[in-house]
C-alpha positions, -999 to 999 in steps of 0.1 A, spaced: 684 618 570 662 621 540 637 601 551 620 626 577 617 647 543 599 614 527 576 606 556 564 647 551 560 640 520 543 608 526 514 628 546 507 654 525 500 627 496 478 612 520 462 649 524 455 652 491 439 616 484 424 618 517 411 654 511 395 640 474 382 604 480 378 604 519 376 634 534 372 633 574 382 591 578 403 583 600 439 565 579 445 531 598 473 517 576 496 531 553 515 507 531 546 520 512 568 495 490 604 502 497 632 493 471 663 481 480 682 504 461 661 534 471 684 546 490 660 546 516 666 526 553 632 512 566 640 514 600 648 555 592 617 555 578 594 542 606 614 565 629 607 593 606 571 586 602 561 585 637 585 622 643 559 636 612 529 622 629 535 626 665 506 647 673 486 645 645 456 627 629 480 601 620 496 595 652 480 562 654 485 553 621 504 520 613 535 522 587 538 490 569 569 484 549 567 458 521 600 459 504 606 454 471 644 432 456 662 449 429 661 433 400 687 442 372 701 431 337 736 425 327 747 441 297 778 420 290 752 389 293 721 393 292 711 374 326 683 395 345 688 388 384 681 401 419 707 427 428 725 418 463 730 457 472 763 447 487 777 430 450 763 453 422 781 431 403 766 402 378 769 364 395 778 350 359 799 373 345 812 392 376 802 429 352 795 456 367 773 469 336 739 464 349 707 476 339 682 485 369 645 470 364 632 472 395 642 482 432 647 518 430 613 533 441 597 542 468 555 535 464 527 546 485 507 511 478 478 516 501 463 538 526 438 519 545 412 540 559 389 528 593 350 539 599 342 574 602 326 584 635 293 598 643 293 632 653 
């Protein structure tokens, strides 16, 4: 499960932005755009998160998934279409020479930070 490697990863970004732009707020929200050919599995992922954060400063931190269609381009025809990841095929043409554009990434949109407290 790749994920739980992701969702680490995830949290040490967070580190490091935190640790340059915020340091000592508390993260709310993170907000992560998922592709659907990532190869990623949102509900893997949420589990993963709250195995990484269990514990931590982040244990109450919110995961929220947005994900993102895959978009690709047929070679044979040209038409640019959203992928169905179980027909990686083109709906015209029925090729199976496609060009990804979008749907493959994983983003870290937003980290959403709350009010720092008084000491």
């Amino acid at each position: 499960m790749h994920e739980l490697g992701i969702a680490d990863a995830m949290v040490k970004t967070i580190d490091r932005i935190l640790a340059e732009q915020a340091p000592g707020a508390p993260v709310t929200s993170v907000t992560v755009e998922l592709g659907q050919l990532s190869g990623v599995v949102e509900r893997f992922l949420y589990d993963a998160w709250r195995a990484v954060t269990d514990g931590t400063a982040y244990a109450e931190t919110v995961l929220k998934i947005h994900p993102v269609p895959a978009m690709a381009r047929c070679e044979s025809c040209g038409k640019v279409f959203v992928v169905a990841p179980e027909d990686l095929r083109c709906p015209d043409c029925r090729s199976d020479k496609l060009t990804p554009l979008s749907g493959q990434d994983l983003t870290l949109a937003q980290i959403e930070v709350g009010e720092m407290e008084d000491a």
